[in-house]
N, C-alpha and C positions, 0 to 999 in steps of 0.2 A: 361254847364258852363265851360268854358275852361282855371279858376284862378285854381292853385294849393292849397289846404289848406294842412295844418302842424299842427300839436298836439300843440296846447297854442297859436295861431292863434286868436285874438278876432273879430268877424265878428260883421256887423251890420245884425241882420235877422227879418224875419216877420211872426212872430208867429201867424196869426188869420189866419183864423178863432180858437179860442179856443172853446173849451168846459166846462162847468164847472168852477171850480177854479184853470183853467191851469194857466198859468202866458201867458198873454197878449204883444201885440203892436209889433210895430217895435222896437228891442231892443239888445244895443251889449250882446253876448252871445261868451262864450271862449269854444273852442274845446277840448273835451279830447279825443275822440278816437284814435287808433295808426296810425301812419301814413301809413301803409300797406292800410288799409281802407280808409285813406283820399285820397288818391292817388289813388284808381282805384276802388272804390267806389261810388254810393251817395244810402245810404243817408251816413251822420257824426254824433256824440254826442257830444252835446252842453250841458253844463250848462250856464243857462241865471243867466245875472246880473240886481239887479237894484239898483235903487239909495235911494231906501224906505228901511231905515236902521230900522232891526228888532231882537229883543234879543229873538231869537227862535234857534234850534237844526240844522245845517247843511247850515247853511250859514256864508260863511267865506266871514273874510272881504277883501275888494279887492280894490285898488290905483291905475288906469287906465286912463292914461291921463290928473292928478289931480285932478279925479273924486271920491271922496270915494262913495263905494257900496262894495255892497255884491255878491257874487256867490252863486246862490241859488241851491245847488244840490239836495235838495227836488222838485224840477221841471228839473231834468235830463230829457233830450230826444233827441231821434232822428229825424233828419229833413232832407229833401230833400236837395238837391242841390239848387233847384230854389229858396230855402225861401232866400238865402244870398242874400241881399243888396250891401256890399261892405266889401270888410276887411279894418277892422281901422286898425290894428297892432298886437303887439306880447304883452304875458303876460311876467310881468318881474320876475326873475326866483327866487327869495325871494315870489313872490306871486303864482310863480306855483306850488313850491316847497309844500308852506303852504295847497294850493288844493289840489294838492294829497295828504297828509296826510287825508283831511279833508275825498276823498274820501275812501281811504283806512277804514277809520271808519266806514263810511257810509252804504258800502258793506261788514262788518264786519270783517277788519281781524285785 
């Protein structure tokens, strides 16, 4: 795939086949990995979003095109290149900022 991705990059991707109680569909997911990796890597780390707002541990809320959802960094992962659909846009940086925090947490520090 020959699009450039960038750290806070929101792509639409295709998560299935899943397994389990992976988090499912075609579904926009925001990039965190660093761009050293996005750029001359595949695969990227996504955290997916979705739109089933839920009062549980590591999802933060997220405003993306009008859309409230959440960022589910309890379903962090890596994905190839080929799973991108299309990039919708960039995350706005009051809500990337709030991410990294959230991950910072997450990952314990």
């Amino acid at each position: 795939m020959g699009m450039e991705i960038d750290r806070w990059d929101v792509l639409l991707v295709n998560l299935d086949p899943t397994i389990g109680k992976e988090i499912k569909k075609t579904r926009p997911a925001i990039v965190v990995s660093p761009d050293e990796i996005n750029h001359h890597w595949s695969p990227v780390v996504i955290v997916p979003l979705t739109s089933k707002l839920r009062d549980i541990d590591f999802r933060t809320h997220i405003t993306f095109q009008g859309i409230k959802g959440q960022a589910a960094i309890d379903q962090i992962k890596a994905i190839d290149k080929l799973r991108i659909v299309k990039r919708l846009g960039k995350l706005r940086a009051h809500d990337f900022r709030r991410l990294q925090e959230d991950l910072l947490i997450f990952f314990g520090e």
